[in-house]
C-alpha positions as a Markdown table, in Angstrom:
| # | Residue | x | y | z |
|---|---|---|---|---|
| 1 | Unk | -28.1 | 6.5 | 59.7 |
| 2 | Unk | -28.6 | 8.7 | 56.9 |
| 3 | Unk | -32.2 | 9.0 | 55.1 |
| 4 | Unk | -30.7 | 8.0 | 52.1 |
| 5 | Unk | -29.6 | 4.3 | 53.2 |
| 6 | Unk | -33.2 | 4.1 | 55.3 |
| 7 | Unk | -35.3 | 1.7 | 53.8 |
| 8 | Unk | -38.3 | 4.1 | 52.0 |
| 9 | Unk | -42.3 | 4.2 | 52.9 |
| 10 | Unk | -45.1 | 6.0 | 51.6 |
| 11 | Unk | -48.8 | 6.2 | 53.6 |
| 12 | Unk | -51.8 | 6.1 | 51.5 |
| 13 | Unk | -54.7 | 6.9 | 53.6 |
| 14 | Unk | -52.3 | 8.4 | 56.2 |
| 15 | Unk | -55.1 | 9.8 | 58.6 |
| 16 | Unk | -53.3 | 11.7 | 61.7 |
| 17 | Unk | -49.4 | 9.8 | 60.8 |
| 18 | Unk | -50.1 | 6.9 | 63.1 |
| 19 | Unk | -48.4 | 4.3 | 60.9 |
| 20 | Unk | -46.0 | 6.9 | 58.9 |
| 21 | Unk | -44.7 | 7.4 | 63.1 |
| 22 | Unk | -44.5 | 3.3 | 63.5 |
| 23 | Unk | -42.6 | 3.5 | 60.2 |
| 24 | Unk | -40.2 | 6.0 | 61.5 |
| 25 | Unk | -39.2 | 4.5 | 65.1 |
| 26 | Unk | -38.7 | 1.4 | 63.2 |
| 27 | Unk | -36.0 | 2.8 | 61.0 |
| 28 | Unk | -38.0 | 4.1 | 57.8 |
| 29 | Unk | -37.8 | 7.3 | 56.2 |
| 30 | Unk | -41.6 | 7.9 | 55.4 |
| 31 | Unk | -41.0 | 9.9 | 51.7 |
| 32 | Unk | -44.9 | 10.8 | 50.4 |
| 33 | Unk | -48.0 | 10.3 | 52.4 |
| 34 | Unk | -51.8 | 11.1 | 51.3 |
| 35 | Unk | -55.1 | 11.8 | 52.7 |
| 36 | Unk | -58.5 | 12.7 | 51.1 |
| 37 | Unk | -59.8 | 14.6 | 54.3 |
| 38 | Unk | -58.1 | 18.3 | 54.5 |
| 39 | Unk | -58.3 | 17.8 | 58.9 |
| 40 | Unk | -56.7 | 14.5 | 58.2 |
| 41 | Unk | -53.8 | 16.1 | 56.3 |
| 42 | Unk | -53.6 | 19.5 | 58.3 |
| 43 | Unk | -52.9 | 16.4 | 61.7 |
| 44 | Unk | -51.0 | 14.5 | 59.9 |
| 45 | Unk | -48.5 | 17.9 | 59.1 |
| 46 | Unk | -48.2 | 18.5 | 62.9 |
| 47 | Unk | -47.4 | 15.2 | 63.9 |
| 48 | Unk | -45.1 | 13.7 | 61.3 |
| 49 | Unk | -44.4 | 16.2 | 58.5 |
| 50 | Unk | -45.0 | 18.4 | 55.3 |
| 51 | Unk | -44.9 | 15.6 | 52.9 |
| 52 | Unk | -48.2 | 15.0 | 52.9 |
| 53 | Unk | -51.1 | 16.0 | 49.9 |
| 54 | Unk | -54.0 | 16.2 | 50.1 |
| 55 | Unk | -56.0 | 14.1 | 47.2 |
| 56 | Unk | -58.1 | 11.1 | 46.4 |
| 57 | Unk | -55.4 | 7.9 | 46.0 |
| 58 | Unk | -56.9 | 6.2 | 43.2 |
| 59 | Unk | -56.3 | 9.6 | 41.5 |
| 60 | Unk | -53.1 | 9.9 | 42.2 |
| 61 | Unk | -51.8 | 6.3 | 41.8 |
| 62 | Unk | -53.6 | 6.5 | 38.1 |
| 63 | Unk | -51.3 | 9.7 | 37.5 |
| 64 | Unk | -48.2 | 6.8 | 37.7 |
C-alpha cells in the first residue's frame, strides 16, 4: 500500500516515536510529529524519522 491511500497521523508530544511506531505497524503513514525537548526530537529522528520539529504545540497549533 502506497502512503498516499494510508490513512494519515500526526504525534504531538511525540517523545522517542513510541506511538508514531504503533501508528506505523498498524498501517498509518505518520506525516508531522512534534516535541518541545531537543533529546526528545534528536530519538525520535533515529527511530521513526525526519519529520519531526522541534517546538512548543500550543505554538504551533495557534500558527493554524
Amino acid at each position: 500500500m502506497s502512503d498516499i491511500t494510508k490513512p494519515t497521523a500526526n504525534d504531538f508530544f511525540c517523545v522517542c516515536g513510541g506511538i508514531s511506531l504503533g501508528f506505523i505497524q498498524t498501517g498509518f503513514y505518520v506525516t508531522w510529529a512534534c516535541d518541545f525537548d531537543k533529546f526528545a526530537v534528536q530519538t525520535y529522528r533515529e527511530n521513526v524519522g525526519n519529520h519531526v520539529i522541534q517546538a512548543d504545540s500550543l505554538s504551533v497549533y495557534s500558527e493554524f
